[in-house]
C-alpha positions in Angstrom: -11.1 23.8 1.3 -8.9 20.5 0.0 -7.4 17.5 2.0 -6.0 14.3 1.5 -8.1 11.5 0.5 -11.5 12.1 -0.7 -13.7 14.9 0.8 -16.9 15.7 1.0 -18.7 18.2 -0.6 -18.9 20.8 2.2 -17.3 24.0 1.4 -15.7 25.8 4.1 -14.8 29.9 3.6 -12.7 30.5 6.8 -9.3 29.6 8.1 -9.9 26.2 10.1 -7.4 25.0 12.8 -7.3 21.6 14.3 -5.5 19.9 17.5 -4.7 16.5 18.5 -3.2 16.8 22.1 -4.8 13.5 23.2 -2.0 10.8 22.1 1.3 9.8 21.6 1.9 12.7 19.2 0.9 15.7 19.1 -0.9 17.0 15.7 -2.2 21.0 14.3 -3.1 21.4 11.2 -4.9 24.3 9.3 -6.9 24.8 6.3 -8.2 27.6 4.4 -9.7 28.7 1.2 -6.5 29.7 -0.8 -5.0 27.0 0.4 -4.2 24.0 -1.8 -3.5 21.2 0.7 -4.2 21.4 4.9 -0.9 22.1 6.5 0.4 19.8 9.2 2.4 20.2 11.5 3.1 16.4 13.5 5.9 16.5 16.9 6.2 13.3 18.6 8.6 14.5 21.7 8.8 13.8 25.1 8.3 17.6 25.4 5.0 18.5 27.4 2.0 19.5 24.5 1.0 22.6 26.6 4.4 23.9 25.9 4.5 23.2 21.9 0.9 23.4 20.6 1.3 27.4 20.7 4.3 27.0 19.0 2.9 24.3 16.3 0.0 26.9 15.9 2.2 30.3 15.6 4.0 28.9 12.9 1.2 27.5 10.5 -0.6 30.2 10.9 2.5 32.6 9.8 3.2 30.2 7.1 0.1 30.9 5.7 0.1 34.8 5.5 -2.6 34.9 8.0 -2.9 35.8 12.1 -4.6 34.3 14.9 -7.6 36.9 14.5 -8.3 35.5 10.8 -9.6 32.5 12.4 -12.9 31.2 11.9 -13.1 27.6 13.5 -11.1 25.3 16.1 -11.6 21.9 16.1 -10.3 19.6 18.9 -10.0 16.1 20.0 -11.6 15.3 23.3 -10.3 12.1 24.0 -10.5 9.5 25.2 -6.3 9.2 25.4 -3.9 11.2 27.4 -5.2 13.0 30.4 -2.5 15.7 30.5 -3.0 16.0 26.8 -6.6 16.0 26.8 -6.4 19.3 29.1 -4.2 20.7 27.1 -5.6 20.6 23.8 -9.2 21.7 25.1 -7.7 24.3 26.8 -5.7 25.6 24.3 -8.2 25.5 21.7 -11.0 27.2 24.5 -8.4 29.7 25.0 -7.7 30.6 20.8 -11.4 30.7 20.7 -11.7 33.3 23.3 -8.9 35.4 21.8 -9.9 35.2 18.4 -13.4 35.0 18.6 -13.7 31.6 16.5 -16.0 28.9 17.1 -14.9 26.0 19.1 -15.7 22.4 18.3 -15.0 19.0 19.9 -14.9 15.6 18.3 -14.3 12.2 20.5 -10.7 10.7 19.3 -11.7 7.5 18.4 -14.4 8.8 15.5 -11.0 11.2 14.3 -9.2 8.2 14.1 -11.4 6.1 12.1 -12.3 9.2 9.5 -8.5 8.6 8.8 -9.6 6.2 6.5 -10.7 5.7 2.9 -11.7 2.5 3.2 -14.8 0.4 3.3 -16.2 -1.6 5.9 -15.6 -2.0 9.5 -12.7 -0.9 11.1 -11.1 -1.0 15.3 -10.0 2.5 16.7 -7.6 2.9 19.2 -6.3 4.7 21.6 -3.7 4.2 24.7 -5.2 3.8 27.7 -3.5 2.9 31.1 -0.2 0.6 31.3 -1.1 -2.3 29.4 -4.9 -1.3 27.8 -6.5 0.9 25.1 -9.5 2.5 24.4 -11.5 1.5 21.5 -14.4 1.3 19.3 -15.1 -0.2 16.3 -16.7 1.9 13.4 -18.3 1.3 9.6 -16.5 3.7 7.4 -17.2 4.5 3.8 -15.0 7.1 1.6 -18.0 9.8 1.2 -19.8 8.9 4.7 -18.8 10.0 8.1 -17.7 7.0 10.2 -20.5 4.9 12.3 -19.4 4.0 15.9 -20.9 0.7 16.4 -21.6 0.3 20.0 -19.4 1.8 22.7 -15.8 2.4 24.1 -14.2 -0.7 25.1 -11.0 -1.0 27.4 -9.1 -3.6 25.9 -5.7 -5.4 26.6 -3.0 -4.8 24.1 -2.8 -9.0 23.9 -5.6 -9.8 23.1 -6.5 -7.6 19.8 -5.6 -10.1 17.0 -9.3 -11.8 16.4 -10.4 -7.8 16.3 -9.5 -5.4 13.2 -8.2 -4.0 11.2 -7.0 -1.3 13.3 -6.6 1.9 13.1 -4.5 3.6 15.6 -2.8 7.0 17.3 0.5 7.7 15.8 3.5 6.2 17.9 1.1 3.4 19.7 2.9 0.2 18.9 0.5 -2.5 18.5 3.2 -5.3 16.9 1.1 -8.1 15.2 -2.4 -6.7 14.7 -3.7 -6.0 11.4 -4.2 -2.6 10.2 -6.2 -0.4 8.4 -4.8 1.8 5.6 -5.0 5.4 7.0 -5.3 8.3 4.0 -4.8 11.5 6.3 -3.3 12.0 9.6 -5.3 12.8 13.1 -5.9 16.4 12.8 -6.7 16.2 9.1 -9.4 14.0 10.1 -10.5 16.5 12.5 -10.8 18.9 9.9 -12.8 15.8 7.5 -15.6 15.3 10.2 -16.2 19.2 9.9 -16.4 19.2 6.4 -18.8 15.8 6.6 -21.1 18.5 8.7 -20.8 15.9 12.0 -22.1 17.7 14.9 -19.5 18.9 17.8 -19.6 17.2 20.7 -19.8 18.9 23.9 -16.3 21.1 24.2 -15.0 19.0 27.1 -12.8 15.9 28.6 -14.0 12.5 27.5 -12.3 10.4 29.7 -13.0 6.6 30.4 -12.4 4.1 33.3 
């Protein structure tokens, strides 16, 4: 099982789906032995996720010869982020799972966003949160090590994030000014990336945050 960037070597023999419902964009991508490169599919529309990420699914999973049955794992973001999205991704994903008999696995969407990154050293995740605020964490990340959250969550203001960084953000969240991170895979490829580092699901549910 390849990807973009460098990947650890964890070898993975079943198809492997991903969703990222939880931000400004919505992300599926899927990953299988025969393929040569995860397939991505990336919608950033005002249309609502519940209505698309069946759609998103349905047509990389025909692209790739395969059907829903052939698959093995589902990994999903959490949050925090969008509470409509949140719901929507876990319960889409709970719902393949039960159809398909795959396994289910969670990760929080902070971590997924800083495993988009080959870097080394620290680096600030974020998230939107409500009106003017995000969510975020900052993380040590290392190109053959799973990030490290360093201490927790923290709801920020969007002014006041220049002495923090560099950031790494969802897609679409315009953060005009900061410094940022150089990203080597999208959201749901990083999904797939903490799987193949062998990082342990979280529980399958909503991470929200006040």
């Amino acid at each position: 099982m390849r990807g973009a960037g460098s990947d650890p070597p964890v070898e993975e023999n079943r198809p492997c789906l991903a969703l990222v419902t939880c931000g400004p964009q919505l992300e599926v991508a899927l990953c299988a032995p025969f393929l040569a490169a995860d397939s991505v599919v990336r919608l950033g529309g005002v249309t609502p996720r519940s209505t698309l990420v069946l759609a998103a699914v349905d047509l990389l999973v025909e692209d790739a010869g395969l059907s829903p049955s052939d698959l093995g794992l589902i990994v999903v973001s959490r949050g925090p982020g969008s509470f409509t999205g949140i719901r929507a991704g876990l319960a889409t994903a709970l719902g393949l799972a039960a159809a398909t008999g795959a396994e289910c696995v969670a990760f929080d969407s902070l971590l997924m966003l800083a495993a988009r990154c080959d870097s080394s050293g620290v680096v600030w995740a974020a998230q939107p949160g409500r009106r003017t605020e995000v969510y975020a964490q900052s993380f040590q990340v290392h190109p053959t090590l799973p990030p490290a959250g360093e201490g927790g969550i923290e709801v920020l203001s969007r002014d006041g994030l220049e002495d923090r960084g560099p950031w790494v953000t969802a897609e679409a969240l315009d953060l005009a000014g900061i410094r940022t991170a150089v990203v080597a895979r999208s959201s749901a490829e990083a999904l797939l990336r903490l799987h193949r580092f062998g990082v342990p699901s979280d529980a399958v549910e909503p991470l929200y945050v006040e």
